[in-house]
C-alpha positions as CSV (number, residue, x, y, z in Angstrom):
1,X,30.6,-50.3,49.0
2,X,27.8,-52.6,49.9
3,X,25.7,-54.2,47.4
4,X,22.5,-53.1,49.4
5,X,23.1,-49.5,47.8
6,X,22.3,-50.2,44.5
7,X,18.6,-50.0,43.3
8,X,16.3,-52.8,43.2
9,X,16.1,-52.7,39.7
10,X,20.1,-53.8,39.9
11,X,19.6,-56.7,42.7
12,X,18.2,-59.1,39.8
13,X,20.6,-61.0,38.1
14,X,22.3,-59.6,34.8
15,X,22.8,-61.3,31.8
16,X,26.5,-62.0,31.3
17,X,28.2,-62.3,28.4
18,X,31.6,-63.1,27.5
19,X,34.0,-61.9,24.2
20,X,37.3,-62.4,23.5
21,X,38.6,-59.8,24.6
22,X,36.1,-58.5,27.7
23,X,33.0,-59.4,29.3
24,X,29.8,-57.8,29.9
25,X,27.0,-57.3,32.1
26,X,23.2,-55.9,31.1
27,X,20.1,-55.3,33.5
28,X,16.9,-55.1,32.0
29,X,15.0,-52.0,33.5
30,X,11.1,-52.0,33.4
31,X,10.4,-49.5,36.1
32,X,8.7,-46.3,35.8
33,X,9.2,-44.0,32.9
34,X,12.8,-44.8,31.2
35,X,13.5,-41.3,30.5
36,X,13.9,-40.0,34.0
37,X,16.5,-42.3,33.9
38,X,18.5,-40.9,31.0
39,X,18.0,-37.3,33.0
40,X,19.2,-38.8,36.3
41,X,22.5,-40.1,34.8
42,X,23.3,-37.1,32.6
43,X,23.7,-35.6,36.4
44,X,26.4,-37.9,38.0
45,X,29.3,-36.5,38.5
46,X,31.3,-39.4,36.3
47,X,33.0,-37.9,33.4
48,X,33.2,-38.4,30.4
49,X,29.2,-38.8,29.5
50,X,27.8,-39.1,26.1
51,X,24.1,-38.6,25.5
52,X,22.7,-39.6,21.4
53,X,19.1,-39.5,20.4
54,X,18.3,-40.9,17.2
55,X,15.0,-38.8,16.0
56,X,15.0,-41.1,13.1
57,X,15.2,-45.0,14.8
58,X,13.9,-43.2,17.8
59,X,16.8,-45.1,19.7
60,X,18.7,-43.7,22.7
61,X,22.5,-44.0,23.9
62,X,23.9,-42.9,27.6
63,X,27.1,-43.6,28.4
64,X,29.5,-42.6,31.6
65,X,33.4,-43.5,32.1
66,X,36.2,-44.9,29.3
67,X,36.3,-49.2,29.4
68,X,38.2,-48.5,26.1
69,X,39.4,-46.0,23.6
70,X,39.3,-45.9,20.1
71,X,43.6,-45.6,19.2
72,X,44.5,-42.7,16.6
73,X,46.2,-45.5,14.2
74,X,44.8,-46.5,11.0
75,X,46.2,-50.3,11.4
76,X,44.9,-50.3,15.3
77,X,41.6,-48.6,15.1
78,X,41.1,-51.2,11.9
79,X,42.1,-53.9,14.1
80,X,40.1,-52.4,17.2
81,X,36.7,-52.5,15.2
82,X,37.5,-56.1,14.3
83,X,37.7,-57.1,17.9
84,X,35.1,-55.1,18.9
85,X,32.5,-56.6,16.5
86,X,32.5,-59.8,18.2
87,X,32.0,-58.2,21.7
88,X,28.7,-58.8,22.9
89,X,26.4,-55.4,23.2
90,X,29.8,-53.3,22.6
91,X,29.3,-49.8,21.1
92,X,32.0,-46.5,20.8
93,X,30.5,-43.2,21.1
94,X,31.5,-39.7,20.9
95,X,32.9,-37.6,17.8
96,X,36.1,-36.4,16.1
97,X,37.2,-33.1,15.3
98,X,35.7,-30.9,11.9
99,X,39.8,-31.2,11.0
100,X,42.2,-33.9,12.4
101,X,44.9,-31.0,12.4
102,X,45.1,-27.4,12.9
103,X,47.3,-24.5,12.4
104,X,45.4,-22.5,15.1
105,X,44.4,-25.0,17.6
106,X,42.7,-23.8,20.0
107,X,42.8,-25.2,24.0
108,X,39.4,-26.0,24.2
109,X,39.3,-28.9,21.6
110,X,42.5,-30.5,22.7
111,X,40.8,-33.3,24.6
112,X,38.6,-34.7,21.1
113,X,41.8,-33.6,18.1
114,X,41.8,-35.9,16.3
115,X,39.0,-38.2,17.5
116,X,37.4,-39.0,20.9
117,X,35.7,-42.5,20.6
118,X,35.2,-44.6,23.6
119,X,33.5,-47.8,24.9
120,X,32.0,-46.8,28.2
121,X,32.6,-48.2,31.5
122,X,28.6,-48.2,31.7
123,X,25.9,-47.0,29.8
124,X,22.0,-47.3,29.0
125,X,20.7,-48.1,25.8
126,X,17.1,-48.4,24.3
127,X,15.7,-48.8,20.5
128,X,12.4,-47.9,19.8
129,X,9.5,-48.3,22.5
130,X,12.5,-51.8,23.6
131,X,13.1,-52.6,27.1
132,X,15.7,-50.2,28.4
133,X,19.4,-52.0,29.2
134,X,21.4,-51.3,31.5
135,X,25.1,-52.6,30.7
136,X,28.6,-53.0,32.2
137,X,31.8,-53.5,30.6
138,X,34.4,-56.0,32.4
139,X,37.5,-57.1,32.4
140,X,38.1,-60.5,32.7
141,X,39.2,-60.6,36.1
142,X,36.3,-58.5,36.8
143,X,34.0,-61.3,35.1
144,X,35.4,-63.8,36.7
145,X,35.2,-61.9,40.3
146,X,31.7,-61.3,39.5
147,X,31.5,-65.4,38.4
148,X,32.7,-66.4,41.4
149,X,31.9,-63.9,44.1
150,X,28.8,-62.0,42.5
151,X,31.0,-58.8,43.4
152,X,30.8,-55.6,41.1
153,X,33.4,-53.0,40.6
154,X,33.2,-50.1,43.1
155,X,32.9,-47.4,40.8
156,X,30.1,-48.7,39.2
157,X,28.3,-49.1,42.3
158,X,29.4,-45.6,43.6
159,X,27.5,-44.0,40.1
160,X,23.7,-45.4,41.2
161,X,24.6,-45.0,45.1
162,X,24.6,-41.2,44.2
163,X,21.0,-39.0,44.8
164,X,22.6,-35.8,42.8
165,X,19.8,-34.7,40.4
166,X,19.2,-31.8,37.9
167,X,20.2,-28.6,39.5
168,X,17.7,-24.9,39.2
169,X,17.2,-23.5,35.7
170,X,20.2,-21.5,35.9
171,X,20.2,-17.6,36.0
172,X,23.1,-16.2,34.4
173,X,24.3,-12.8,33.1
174,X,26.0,-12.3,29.5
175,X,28.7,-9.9,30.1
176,X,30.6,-9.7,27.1
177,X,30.5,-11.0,23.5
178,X,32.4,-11.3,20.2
179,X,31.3,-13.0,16.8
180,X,34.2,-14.7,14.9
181,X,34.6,-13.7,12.1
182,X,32.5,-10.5,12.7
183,X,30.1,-8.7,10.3
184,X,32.7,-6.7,7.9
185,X,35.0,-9.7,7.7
186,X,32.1,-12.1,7.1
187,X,30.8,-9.6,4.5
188,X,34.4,-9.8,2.7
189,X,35.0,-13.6,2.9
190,X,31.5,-14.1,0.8
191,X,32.3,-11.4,-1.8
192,X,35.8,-12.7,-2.4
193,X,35.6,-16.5,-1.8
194,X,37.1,-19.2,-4.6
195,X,35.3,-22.3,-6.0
196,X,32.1,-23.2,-6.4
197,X,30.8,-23.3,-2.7
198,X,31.9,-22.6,0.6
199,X,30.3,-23.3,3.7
200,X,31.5,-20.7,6.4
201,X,30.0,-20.6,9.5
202,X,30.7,-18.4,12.6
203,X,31.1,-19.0,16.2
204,X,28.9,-16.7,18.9
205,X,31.2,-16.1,22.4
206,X,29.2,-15.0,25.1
207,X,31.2,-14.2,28.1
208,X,29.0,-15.2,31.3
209,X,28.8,-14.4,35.1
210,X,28.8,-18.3,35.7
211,X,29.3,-21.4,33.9
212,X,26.3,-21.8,31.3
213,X,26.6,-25.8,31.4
214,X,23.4,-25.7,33.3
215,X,21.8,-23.5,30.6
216,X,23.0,-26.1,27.8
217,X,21.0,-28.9,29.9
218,X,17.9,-27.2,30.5
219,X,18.6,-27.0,26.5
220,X,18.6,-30.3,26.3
221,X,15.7,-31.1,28.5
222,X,13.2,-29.1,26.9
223,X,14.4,-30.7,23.4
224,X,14.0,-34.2,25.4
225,X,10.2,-32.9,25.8
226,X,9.6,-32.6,22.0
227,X,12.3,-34.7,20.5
228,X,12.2,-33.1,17.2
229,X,15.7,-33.8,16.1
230,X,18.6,-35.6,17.0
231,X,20.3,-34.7,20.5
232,X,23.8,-35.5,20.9
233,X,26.0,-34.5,23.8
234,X,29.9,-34.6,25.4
235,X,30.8,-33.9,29.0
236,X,34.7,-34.0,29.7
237,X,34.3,-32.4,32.6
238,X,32.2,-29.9,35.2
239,X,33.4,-27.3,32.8
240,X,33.2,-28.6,29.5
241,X,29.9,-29.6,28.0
242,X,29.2,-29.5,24.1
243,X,25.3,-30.5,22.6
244,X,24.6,-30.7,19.3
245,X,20.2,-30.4,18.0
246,X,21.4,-31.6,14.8
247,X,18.7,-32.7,12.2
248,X,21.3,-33.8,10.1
249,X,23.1,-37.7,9.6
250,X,26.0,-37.8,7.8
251,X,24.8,-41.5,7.7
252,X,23.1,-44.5,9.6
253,X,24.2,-48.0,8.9
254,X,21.8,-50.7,9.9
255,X,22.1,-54.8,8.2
256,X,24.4,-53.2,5.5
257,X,21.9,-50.8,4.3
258,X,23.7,-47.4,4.4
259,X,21.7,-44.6,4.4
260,X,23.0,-40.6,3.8
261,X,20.9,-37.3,3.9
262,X,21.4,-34.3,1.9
263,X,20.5,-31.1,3.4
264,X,21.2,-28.1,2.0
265,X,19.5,-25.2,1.0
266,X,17.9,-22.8,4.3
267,X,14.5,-20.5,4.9
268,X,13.6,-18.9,7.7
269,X,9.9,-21.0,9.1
270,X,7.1,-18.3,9.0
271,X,5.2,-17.2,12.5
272,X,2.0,-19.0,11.0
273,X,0.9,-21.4,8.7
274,X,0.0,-19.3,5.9
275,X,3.7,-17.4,6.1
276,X,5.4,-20.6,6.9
277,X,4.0,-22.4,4.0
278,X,4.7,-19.2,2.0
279,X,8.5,-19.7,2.3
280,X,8.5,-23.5,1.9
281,X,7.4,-22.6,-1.6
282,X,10.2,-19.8,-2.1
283,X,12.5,-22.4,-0.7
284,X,11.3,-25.1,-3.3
285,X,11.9,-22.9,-6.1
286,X,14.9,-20.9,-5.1
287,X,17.5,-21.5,-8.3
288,X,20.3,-20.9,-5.6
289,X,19.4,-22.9,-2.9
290,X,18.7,-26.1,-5.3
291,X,21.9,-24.7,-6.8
292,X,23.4,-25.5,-3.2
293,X,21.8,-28.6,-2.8
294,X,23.1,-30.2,-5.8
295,X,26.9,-29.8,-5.4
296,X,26.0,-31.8,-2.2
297,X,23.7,-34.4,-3.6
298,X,26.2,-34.9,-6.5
299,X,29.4,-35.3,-4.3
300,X,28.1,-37.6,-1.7
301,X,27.4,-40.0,-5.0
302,X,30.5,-39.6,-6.2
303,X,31.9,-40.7,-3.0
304,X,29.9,-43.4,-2.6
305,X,30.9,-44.5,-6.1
306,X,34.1,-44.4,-4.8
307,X,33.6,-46.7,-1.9
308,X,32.6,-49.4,-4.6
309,X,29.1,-49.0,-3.8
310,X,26.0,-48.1,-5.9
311,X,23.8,-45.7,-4.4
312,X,19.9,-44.9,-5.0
313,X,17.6,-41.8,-4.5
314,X,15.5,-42.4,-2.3
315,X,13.8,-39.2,-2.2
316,X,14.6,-35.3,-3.5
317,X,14.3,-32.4,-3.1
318,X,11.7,-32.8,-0.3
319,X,11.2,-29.6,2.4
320,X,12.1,-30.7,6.0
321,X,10.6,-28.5,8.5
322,X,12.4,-27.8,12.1
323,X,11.6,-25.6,14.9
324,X,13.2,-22.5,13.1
325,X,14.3,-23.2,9.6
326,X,13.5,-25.5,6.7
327,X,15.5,-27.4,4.5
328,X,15.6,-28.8,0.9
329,X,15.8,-32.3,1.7
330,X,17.4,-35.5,0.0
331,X,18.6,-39.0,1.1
332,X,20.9,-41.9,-0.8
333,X,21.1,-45.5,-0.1
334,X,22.8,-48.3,-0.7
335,X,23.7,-51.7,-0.1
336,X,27.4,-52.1,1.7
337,X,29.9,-55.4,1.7
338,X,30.5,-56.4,5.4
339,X,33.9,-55.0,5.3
340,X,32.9,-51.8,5.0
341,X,33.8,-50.1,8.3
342,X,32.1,-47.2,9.9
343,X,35.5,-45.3,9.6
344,X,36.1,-45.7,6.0
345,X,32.3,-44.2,5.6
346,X,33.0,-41.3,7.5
347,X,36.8,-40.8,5.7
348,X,34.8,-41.0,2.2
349,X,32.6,-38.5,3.5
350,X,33.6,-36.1,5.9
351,X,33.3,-32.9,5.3
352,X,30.5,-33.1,2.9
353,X,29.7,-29.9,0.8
354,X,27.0,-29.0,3.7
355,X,29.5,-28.1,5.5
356,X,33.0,-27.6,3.7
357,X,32.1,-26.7,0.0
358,X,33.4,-27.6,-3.2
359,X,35.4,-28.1,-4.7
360,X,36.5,-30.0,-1.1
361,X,40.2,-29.3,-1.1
362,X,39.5,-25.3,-2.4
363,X,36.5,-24.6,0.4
364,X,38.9,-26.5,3.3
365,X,41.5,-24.4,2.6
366,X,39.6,-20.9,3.0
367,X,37.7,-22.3,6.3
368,X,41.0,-22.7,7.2
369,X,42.5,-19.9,7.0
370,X,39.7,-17.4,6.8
371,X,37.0,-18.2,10.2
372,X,39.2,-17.4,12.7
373,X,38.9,-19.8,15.3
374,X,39.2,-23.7,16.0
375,X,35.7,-25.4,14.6
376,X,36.7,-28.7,16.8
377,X,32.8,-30.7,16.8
378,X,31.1,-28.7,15.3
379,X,30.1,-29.5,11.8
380,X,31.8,-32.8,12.5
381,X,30.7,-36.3,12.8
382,X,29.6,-37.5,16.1
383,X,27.6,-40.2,17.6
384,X,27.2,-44.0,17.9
385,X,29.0,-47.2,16.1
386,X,28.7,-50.8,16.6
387,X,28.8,-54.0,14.1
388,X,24.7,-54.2,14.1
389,X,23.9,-50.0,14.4
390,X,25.6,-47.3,13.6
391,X,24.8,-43.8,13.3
392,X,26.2,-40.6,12.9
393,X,25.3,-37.1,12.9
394,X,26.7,-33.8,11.6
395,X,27.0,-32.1,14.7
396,X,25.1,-28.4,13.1
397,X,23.1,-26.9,15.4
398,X,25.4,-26.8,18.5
399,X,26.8,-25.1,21.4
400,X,30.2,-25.3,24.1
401,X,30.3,-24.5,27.6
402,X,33.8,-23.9,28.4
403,X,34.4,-22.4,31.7
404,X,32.3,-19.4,32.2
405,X,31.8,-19.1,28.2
406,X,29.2,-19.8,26.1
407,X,29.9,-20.8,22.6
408,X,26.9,-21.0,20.0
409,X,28.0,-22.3,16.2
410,X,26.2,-21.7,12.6
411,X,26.9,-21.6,9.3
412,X,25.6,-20.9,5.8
413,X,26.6,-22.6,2.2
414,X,27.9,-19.5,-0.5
415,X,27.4,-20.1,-3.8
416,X,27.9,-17.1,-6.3
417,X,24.0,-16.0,-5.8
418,X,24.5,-15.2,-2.2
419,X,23.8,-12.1,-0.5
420,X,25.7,-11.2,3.0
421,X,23.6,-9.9,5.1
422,X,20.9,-12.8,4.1
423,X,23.6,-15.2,4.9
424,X,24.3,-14.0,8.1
425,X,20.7,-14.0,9.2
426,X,20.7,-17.4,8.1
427,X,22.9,-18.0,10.9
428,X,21.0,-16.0,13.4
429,X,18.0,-18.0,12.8
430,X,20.3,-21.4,13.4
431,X,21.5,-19.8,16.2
432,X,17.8,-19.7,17.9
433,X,18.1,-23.4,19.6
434,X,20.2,-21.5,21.8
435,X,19.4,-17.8,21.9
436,X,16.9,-15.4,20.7
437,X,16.8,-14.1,17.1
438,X,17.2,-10.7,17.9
439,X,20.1,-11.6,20.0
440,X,21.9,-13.5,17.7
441,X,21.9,-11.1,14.7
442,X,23.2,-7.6,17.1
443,X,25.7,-9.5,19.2
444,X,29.1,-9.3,17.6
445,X,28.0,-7.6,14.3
446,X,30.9,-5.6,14.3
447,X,32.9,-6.5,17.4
């Protein structure tokens, strides 16, 4: 394909820079408003695509086609991260499964189980109010084709030679739905459950009269508009499309300084500031929701501990305010050797109480065995890693189109103080990035 179909923002030269194991290309973009950029690529039809927002380093991630993936194998994937720390502008995105294995796998989730980290083929990144780059991973005979002949490889010509754009806010039918686990059985799990806490959660399955993916991106777009949390997203395919609003990190690791939040603990925000601030109180002096919060804030220590490091409050028992709930609030931070891989963070870490429960092993066990279905991303780390940034999220908040299905996840931490129904209104609330309240809490009740 000729070069005279790429953009003019592609006809000046890149910088190029070479590792030892591949080479790389980066444009520096300065035209026009960088987002409609980001919402431009998110639209070619080059799979897989990763999107991340960071609401906290306000830094951006897109990333289209596999260069590389990150191998299953403890000894490789410690061996991969070594080589890829000395790779100029090199960065794996994507996310792992909430459990590495399964005794009810489920079809959908085959494609991330255990772990689907690549280094793209291209991909756009920008920190802060930064110059947006444009970058390209090559091979070595691709560098040195480029070195010699200035030629670049077809298919990364092909992506910014295609005009497809954002399709019509879609218009689609729900024509059949089932909660997992339903109503009575979610009723029963939280009266009989074991340990201290457990974090179940429930997956929404709306049956639709054409695939929703479209309905997950104008999701995504009007989050883009208000960037309130953190927006991460996978597309395998036309069919297959998972985003996560999640306004939790399980942690961000920046110069060695490692930073975790704690957030756990839910209300409801009011319909005005007098209610709202109403329930920020109740939520600041709820005995079981600081219960909640403290088997979380004291196991993440305790795993930190165990990584050899030695963390610090930073802040407790704060309220963070979203677009539906609030949460009690807390983050840990500590100083990190340079050894410490991103991978041995997440191991420590993953699932924390947030999510699974504690005791760990006790809570696993009745998720397990007790939800129903396949959790696959969601409640499980996702998002960005590379030797100068890495940051990943807890992937709450979240959503799969599959097909012609819709599938909307949320959960709620049970301690012995909980109440059912208040529980799984919780959920209905977290269930409002996607669909209305009043939707959420009838559908599937007792399907």
């Amino acid at each position: 394909m000729d070069e005279i179909l790429l953009p003019f923002y592609l006809r000046t030269a890149p910088l190029l820079s070479a590792g030892d194991e591949w080479a790389n290309l980066e444009w520096e973009w300065e035209s026009g408003e960088a987002s409609n950029l980001f919402l431009w690529a998110g639209n070619q039809a080059s799979y897989p695509k990763a999107y991340f927002f960071s609401s906290y380093q306000q830094t951006r991630f897109f990333a289209a086609g596999i260069f590389k993936t990150l191998p299953t194998n403890k000894d490789e994937m410690n061996q991969f991260w070594e080589q890829m720390k000395v790779q100029p502008n090199s960065f794996l995105i994507g996310g792992q499964a909430f459990f590495s294995q399964t005794d009810h796998p489920e079809s959908m989730w085959d494609n991330i189980r255990p772990h689907f980290y690549f280094v793209p083929r291209l991909y756009f990144r920008q920190s802060s109010q930064a110059t947006l780059k444009i970058g390209l991973n090559l091979s070595h005979l691709e560098s040195l084709d480029y070195q010699e002949r200035k030629i670049l490889p077809f298919d990364f010509v092909q992506f910014f030679s295609s005009m497809q754009t954002s399709g019509a806010t879609s218009q689609f039918h729900f024509l059949a739905h089932k909660s997992t686990p339903d109503k009575n059985t979610w009723t029963e799990l939280i009266r009989h459950f074991s340990g201290e806490k457990v974090v179940f959660a429930r997956r929404l399955s709306l049956n639709c009269d054409q695939s929703p993916r479209q309905f997950l991106e104008d999701k995504w777009l009007g989050q883009e508009r208000t960037k309130p949390s953190n927006i991460f997203w996978l597309e395998l395919s036309p069919k297959w499309f998972f985003l996560s609003f999640s306004p939790e990190r399980l942690f961000s690791l920046q110069k060695n300084v490692l930073a975790v939040d704690v957030l756990a603990g839910t209300m409801a925000r009011g319909s005005n500031k007098e209610t709202d601030q109403k329930l920020a109180d109740e939520l600041r002096h709820s005995a079981k929701d600081h219960h909640e919060h403290k088997f979380v804030l004291d196991e993440i220590m305790a795993n930190l501990c165990g990584l050899g490091l030695k963390p610090e409050l930073l802040f407790s028992g704060q309220i963070l305010k979203l677009a539906h709930v609030q949460h009690v609030h807390s983050q840990w931070q500590a100083e990190t050797p340079q050894h410490l891989s991103p991978f041995a963070i997440i191991s420590a870490l993953h699932p924390t109480p947030a999510v699974g429960g504690y005791p760990r092993h006790i809570a696993l066990k009745q998720i397990a065995e007790s939800e129903g279905y396949e959790r696959g991303l969601y409640a499980a780390p996702v998002g960005v890693m590379s030797a100068d940034y890495s940051e990943i999220l807890v992937a709450i908040r979240s959503a799969l189109s599959e097909e012609a299905n819709l599938h909307i996840f949320a959960g709620a931490g049970i301690v012995r103080e909980s109440d059912p129904e208040s529980e799984w209104q919780e959920t209905a609330h977290k269930m409002r990035n996607f669909v209305p309240l009043d939707l959420s809490l009838s559908l599937g009740a007792n399907a």
